[in-house]
Structures are given as C-alpha cells and as structure tokens.
C-alpha positions as CSV (number, residue, x, y, z in Angstrom):
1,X,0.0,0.0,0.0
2,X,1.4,3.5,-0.9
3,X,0.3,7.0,0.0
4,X,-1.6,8.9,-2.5
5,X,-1.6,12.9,-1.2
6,X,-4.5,14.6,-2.7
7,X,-4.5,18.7,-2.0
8,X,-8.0,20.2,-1.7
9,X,-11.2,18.7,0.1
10,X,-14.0,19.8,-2.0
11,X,-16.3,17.2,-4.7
12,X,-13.3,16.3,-6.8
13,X,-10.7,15.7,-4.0
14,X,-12.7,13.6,-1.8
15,X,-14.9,11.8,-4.7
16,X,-10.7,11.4,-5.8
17,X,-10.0,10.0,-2.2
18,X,-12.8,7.3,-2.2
19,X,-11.9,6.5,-6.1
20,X,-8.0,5.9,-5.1
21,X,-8.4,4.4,-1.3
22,X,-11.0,1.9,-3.2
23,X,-7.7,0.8,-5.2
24,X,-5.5,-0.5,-2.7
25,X,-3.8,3.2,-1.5
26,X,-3.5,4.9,1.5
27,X,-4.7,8.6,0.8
28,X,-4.0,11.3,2.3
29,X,-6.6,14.7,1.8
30,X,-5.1,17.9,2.6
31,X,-7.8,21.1,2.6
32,X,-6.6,24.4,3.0
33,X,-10.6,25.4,4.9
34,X,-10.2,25.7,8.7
35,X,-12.8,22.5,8.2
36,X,-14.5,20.4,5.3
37,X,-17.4,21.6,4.3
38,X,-19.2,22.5,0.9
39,X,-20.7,26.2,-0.2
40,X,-22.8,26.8,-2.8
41,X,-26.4,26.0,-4.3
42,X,-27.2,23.9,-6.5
43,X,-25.6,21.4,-9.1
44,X,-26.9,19.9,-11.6
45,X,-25.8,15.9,-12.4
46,X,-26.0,14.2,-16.0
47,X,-25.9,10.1,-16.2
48,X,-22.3,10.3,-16.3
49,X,-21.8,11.3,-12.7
50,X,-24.5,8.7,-11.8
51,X,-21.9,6.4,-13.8
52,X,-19.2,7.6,-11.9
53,X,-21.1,7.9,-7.7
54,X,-21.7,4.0,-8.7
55,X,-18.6,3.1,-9.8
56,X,-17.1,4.9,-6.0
57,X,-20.1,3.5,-4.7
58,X,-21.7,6.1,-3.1
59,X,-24.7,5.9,-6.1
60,X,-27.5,5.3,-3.7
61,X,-26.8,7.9,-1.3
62,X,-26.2,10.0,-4.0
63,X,-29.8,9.8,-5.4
64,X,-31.1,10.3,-1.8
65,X,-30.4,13.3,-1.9
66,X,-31.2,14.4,-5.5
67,X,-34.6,15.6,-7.2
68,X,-35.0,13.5,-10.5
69,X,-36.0,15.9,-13.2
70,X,-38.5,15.3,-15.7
71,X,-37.8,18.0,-18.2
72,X,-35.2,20.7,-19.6
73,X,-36.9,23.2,-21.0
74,X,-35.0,26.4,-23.0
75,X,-37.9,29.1,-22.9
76,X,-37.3,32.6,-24.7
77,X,-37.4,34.9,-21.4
78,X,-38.9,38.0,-23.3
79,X,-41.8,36.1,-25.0
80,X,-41.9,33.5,-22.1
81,X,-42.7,31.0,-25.3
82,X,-41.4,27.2,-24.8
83,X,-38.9,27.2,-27.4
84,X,-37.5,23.6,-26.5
85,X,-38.0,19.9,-24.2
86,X,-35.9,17.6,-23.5
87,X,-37.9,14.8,-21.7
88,X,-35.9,12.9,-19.3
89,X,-38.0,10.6,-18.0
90,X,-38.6,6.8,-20.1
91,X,-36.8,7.1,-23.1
92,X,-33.5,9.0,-21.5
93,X,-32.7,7.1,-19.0
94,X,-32.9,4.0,-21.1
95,X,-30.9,5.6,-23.4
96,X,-28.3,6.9,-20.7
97,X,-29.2,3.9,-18.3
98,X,-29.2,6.7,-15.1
99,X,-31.3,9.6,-14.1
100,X,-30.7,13.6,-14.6
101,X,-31.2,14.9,-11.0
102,X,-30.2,18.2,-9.3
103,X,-29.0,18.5,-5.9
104,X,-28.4,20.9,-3.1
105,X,-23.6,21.3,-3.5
106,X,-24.0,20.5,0.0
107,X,-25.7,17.2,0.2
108,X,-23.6,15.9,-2.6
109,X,-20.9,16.6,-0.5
110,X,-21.9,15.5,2.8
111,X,-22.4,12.0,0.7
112,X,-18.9,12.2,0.2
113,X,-17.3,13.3,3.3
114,X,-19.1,10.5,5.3
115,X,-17.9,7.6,2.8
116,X,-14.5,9.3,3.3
117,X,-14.5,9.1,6.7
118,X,-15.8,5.4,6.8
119,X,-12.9,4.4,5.2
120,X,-10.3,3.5,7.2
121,X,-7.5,3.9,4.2
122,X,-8.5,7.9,4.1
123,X,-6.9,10.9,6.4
124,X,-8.3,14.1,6.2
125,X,-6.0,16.9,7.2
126,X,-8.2,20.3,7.5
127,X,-6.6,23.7,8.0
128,X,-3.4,22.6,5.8
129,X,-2.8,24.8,3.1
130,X,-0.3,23.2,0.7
131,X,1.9,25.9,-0.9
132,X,4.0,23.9,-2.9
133,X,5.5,20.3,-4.2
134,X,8.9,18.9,-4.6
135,X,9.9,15.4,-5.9
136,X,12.5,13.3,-6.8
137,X,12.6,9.6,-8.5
138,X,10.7,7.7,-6.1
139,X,8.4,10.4,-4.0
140,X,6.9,13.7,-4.2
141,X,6.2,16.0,-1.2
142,X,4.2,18.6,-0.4
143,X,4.6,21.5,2.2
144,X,1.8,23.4,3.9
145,X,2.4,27.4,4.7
146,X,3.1,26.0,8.7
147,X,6.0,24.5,7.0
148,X,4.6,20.9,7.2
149,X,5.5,18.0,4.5
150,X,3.7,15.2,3.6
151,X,4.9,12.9,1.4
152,X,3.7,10.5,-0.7
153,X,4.0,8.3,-4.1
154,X,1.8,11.0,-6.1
155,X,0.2,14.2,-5.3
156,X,-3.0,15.1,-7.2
157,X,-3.9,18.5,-7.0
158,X,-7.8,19.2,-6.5
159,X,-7.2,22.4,-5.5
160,X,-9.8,24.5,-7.5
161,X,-9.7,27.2,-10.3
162,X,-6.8,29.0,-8.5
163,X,-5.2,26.0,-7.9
164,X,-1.8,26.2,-5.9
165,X,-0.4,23.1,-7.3
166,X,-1.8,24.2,-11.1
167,X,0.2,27.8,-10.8
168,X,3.4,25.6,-10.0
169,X,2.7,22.9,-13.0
170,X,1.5,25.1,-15.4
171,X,1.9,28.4,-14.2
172,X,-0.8,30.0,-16.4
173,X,-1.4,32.8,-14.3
174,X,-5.0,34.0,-13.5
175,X,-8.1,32.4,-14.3
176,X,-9.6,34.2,-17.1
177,X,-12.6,36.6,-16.3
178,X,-15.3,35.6,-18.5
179,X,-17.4,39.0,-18.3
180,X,-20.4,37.3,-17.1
181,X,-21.8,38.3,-13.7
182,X,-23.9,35.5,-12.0
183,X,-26.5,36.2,-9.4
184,X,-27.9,33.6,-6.9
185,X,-30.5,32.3,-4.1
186,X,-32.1,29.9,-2.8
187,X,-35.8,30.3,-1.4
188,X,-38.1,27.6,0.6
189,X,-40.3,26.1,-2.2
190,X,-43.4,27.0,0.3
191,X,-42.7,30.5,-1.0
192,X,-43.3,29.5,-4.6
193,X,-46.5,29.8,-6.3
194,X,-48.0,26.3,-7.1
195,X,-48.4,27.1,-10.4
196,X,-44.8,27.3,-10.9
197,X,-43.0,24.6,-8.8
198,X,-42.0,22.7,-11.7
199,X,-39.9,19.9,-11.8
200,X,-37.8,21.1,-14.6
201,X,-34.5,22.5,-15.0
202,X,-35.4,26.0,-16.8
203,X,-33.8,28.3,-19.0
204,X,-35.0,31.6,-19.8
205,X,-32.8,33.0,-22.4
206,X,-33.1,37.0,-23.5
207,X,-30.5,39.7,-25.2
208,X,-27.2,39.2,-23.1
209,X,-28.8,37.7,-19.9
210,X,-30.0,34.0,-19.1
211,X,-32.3,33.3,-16.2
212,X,-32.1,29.2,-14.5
213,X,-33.9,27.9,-12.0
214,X,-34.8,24.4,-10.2
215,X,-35.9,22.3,-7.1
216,X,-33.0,21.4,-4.6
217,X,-33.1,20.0,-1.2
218,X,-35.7,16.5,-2.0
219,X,-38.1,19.8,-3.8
220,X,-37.7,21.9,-0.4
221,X,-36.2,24.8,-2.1
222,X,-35.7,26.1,-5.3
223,X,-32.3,27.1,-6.5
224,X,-32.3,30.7,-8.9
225,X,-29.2,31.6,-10.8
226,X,-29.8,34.9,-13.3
227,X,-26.1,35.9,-15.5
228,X,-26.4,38.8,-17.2
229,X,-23.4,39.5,-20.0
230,X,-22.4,42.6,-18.9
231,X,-18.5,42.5,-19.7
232,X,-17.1,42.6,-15.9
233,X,-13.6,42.9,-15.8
234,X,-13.0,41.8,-12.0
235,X,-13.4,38.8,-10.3
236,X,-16.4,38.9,-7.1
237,X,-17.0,36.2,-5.5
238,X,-20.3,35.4,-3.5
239,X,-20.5,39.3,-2.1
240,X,-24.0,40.0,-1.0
241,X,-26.6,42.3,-3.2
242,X,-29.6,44.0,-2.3
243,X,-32.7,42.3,-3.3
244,X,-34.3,45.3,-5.3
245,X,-31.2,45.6,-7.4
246,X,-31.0,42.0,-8.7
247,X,-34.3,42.7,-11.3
248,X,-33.0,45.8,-12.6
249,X,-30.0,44.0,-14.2
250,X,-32.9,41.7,-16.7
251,X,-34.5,44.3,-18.4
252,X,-37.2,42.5,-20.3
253,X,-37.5,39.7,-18.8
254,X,-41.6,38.1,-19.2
255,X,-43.9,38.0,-16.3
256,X,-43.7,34.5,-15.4
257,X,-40.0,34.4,-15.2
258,X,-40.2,37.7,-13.2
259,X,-42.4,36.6,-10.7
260,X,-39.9,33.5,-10.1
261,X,-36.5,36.2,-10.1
262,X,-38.1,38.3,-7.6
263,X,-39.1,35.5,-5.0
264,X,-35.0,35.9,-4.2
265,X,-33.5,36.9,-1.4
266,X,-30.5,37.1,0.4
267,X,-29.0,37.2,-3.2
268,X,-24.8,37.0,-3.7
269,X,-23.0,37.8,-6.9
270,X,-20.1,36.4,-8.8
271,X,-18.2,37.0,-11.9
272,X,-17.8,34.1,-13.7
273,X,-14.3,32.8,-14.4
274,X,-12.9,29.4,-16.1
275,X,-9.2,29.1,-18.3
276,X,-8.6,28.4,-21.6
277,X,-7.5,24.1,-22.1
278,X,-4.0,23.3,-21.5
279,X,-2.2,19.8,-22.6
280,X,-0.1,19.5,-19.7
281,X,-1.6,17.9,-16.7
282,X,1.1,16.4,-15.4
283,X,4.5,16.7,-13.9
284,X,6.4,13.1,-12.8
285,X,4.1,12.1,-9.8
286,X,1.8,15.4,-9.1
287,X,-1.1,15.5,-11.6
288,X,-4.5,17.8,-11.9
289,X,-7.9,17.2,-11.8
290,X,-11.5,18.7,-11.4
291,X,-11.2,22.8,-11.7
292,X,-8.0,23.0,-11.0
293,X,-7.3,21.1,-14.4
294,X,-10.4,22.0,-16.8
295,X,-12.0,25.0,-15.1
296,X,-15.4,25.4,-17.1
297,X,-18.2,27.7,-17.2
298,X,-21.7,26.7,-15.6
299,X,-23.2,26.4,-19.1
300,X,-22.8,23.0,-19.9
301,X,-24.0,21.6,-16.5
302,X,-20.4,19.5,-16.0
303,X,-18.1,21.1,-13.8
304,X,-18.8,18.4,-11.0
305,X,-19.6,15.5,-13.7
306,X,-16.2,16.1,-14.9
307,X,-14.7,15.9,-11.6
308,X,-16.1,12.8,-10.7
309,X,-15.0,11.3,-14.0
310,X,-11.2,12.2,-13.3
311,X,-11.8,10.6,-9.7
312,X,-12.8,6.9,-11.2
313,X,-9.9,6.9,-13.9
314,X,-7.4,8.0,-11.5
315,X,-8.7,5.2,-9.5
316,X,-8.2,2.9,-12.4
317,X,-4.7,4.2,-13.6
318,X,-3.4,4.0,-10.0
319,X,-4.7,0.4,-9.2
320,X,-2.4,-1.8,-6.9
321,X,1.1,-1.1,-6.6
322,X,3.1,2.8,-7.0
323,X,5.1,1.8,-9.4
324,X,5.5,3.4,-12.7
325,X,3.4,6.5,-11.5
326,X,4.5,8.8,-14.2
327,X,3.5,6.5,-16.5
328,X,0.2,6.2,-15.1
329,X,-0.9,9.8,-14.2
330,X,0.5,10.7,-18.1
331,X,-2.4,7.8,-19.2
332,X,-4.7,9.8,-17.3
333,X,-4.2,13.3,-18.2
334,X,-4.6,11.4,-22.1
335,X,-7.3,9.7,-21.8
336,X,-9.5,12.8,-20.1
337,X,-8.0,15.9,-21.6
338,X,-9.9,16.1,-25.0
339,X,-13.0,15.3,-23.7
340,X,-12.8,17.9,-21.1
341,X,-11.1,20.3,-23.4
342,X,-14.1,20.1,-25.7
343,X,-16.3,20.6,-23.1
344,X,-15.0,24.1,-21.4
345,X,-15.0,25.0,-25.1
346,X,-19.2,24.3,-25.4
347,X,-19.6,25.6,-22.2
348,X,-18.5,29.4,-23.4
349,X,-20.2,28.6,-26.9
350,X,-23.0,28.4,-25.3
351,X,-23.0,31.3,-23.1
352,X,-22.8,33.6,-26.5
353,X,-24.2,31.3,-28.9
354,X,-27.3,30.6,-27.4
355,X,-28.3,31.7,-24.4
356,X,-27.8,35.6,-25.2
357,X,-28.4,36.7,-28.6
358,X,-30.4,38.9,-29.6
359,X,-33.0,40.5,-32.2
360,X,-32.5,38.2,-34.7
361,X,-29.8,35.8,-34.1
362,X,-32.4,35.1,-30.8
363,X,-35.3,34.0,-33.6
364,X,-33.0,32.0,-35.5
365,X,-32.1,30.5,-32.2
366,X,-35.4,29.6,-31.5
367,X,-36.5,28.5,-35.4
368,X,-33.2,25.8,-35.0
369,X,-33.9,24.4,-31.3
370,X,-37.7,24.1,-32.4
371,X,-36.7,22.2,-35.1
372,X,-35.0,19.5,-33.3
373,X,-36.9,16.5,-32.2
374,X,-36.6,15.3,-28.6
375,X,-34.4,12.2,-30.6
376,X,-32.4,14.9,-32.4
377,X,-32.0,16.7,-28.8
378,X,-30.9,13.2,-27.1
379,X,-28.5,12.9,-30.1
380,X,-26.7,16.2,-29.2
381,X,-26.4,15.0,-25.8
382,X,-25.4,11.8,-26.3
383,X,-21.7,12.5,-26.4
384,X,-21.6,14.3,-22.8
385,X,-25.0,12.7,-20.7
386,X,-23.9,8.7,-22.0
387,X,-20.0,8.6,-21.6
C-alpha cells in the first residue's frame, strides 16, 4: 500500500479520495478550509456522474439526496414562449441507463465526506494549506504554509480554479474573467406559487442575460441563478446584493419568469471565471484534476460531472502497486483531456451562442432548437449525458 496525497477537500478531492483508497492506496486529503465543508447551491448531475457515484459506490446515497428531473426546458425569457424539451423521463434514461437529478452542493458533498471518513484507508488533514511540491525519482512531497511536508507516491492536486499546485505545473497565471456576472439564491419552495414549482430544469434566455432555475433540497427549495453578460472585468465572489437591485440587471425579462426572479433573497454575486484548455496535466508524480485542471463555465452543467470522471480513472490508472506513476498519471491526463477540453470550449459557446443573442440571431435560435426532435435533442447530448 502506498500513500496517494490529494491537495483540496472539495467534490473532486474527496470523490478522488474514495476513487484511489478503493484501489489498494492509503490517501492522504489535505484542505486548506479551517474545516471540510461545501458552499454553494445547486448542481446539476447528468448520467455520467450517476456512472461515476456507482462506480465509487456512493450511487444510492447519492440519489437520496437528489430531485429527479423530468424536463429541460429552454424558454425565450422575453416572449416566455417554450422554445424547446428535453424529456428525461422513459426514453433517457434507457438511453443513458441513469437519471438527470439536481442537488443541493451540499448534500452531494456530505455523501462524500461520510464515505471518506468510513474508510479506514482515508486521512483528512483540514486547516493545511499546501503551498508547494517537490519530488525526486521515487516520491513527491508537499509542504503546507506551517511548514509541514507530507509525502507520498503522487500528489493530485484538487485544489480549484486557483489551484496552488496548477500555478506551479502550469503556471498560467490568473483564471480568465469571463465577463459574465452571476447572481444567486435559494428560497423555501413553500414561498413558490403552485403554479410554478415545476420539476424542470429552466432556462429563460433573453439579449445578453439567461435566467435558471430548479428544485434542490428532496423539492424543499428552489435554486435561482440569473447571469447577465455585462463585460465585468473583475473577479467577485459570492458578495452580497440588495434584493431590489437583482431585477434591474434583466430588463425585459416576461412575467412569469419575473415573478420567479423576484421570489430571491438574500442574493450574492459572482463574476464568472474558467481558463482556456492546456495539454499539460502532469508533472512526474503530481497530476491535476477537477477545476483546478479543466475550469469550465456553468453552461454546460459538467463542472462536477467532470470531476467525478477524473476521480474513477485516476482510480483505475493508479490500481495496486506505486510503481510506474509517471507513466500512469501521463495515461490519465490522455485519456480525459480532449473530452474535457471540448467541453470548457461548449460551455463558453454556449454562453454567447445561445443563451444571449439577440433580435435576430435570438429567432434563428429559436427557429433551429424548435426544429429538433426530442431524438435529435438526445442525439446532441449523447456525447456528454452517456459517456
């Protein structure tokens, strides 16, 4: 049994932790937070990270906590027509053999922490900032900012979008501002309106703004999250907003989705951020994964899917013994980074492509996605929902 130091303790480095300890390692988790825990709202899971809680074995608990949707609908948000449906009910899930749900960040998370700390072949190390890695033929270390060192046989770094180990592998610099500004809250579903508590992922799309919103929580609240493209050149992240401010950044927006937007409260901001696809994941025995290696934009619905993908194939390169780690962790970076490149690249596409024209480029929009049966739509998904 070798150790396997993972740095950062959020979805990826623990769903990482279960992934590698379930291999025959001894991992070591090293979070930088005073204490593991999970901020945020809500995620939304495709069949692929069904695929993946299964394979870690944590599948069940998983969709304990989920809401199983039955629909994705794109609506124009001026009109407040029904411009598209994906059913995912029957049909998908024979075709993807696993639900779409939508969870509470949180829940998923607790899943995750309590099968980490079940498992006897897992340490968690909170309050350790890693600042840095060295390594030489047969070991890598990594040193905290209390000058700790763990060492271990490989280091993966889980570290997030401003990942400390990435800035040392790949040393890219900042993430790249996206100019998008996201607003979100989460209200009790009691507050809603029956009328509207549907169980549906929805999109409202209008000129340079999208509006998304969904049940979270087993359908006890309902996660909103309105972007607006309004070119922001600095990063925010999560600062509070007044309540009666949020609206006046959607002008136009239709009566049904408005009545939805201002049901928020307690409303925080962030500018969206991700960084362009690199090739190199890897360096000897320290490898990336989750944000800190493919940092996407929300659009595509991935960022944890993703994450929990890197954690079972990093299980699988790593099986058994620590030799030839290099080797292995070059295997993974090759077998994910395509995929995941192509991904960040549709979620940004998507952003100014179709959730924010205008005029019209927004009726074309509409015309094409009406167009498309719900086979056509399952077709366009296939590649991302069934891999």
């Amino acid at each position: 049994m070798t150790d396997i130091l993972i740095v950062g303790g959020g979805i990826g480095g623990l769903a990482t932790a279960l992934a590698v300890a379930g291999h025959g390692h001894h991992v070591v988790v090293l979070e930088r937070a005073p204490r593991f825990a999970e901020l945020g709202a809500g995620i939304q899971l495709g069949p692929n990270a069904f695929h993946a809680l299964d394979r870690l074995g944590v599948g069940d608990r998983a969709r304990d906590r989920a809401v199983f949707i039955d629909e994705l609908r794109f609506m124009d948000g001026t009109t407040g027509e029904k411009v598209a449906a994906m059913p995912l009910t029957g049909e998908y899930r024979r075709r993807f053999g696993n639900p779409y749900a939508v969870v509470h960040r949180g829940d998923l998370y607790q899943v995750l922490l309590d099968a980490c700390r079940a498992t006897s072949d897992i340490e968690l190390h909170a309050d350790q900032p890693v600042v840095g890695y060295t390594q030489d033929a047969g070991s890598v270390t990594a040193r905290t900012a209390s000058g700790s060192t763990f060492r271990g046989s490989a280091l993966l770094g889980a570290d997030g979008i401003r990942s400390v180990i990435r800035g040392q592998l790949v040393g890219d610099g900042r993430p790249r501002v996206s100019g998008h500004t996201i607003y979100r809250s989460v209200i009790p579903m009691d507050r809603v309106p029956e009328e509207l508590r549907w169980n549906t992922v929805t999109l409202w799309a209008g000129p340079k703004w999208h509006f998304v919103h969904y049940p979270i929580g087993g359908g006890e609240f309902l996660n909103l999250a309105a972007t607006r493209d309004d070119g922001a050149l600095e990063e925010i992240s999560g600062e509070p907003v007044a309540k009666e401010l949020v609206p006046l950044r959607f002008p136009g927006l239709g009566d049904t989705a408005r009545r939805l937007l201002d049901l928020g409260e307690d409303w925080r901001t962030w500018v969206l951020c991700d960084r362009d696809p690199v090739r190199r994941w890897t360096d000897g025995r320290v490898a990336l994964l989750g944000d800190a290696a493919h940092p996407m934009l929300q659009y595509a619905a991935q960022g944890a899917c993703q994450a929990l993908e890197d954690a079972v194939v990093l299980g699988e390169v790593l099986d058994g013994g620590g030799s030839e780690v290099p080797q292995r962790l070059a295997k993974y970076a090759a077998s994910r980074r395509d995929r995941t490149a192509r991904i960040q690249l549709v979620a940004r596409a998507l952003g100014s492509a179709l959730y924010h024209p205008e005029g019209a480029e927004a009726l074309r929009r509409n015309e094409m996605l009406a167009a498309l049966s719900v086979a056509d739509l399952y077709d366009q998904v296939a590649w991302l929902h069934g891999a």
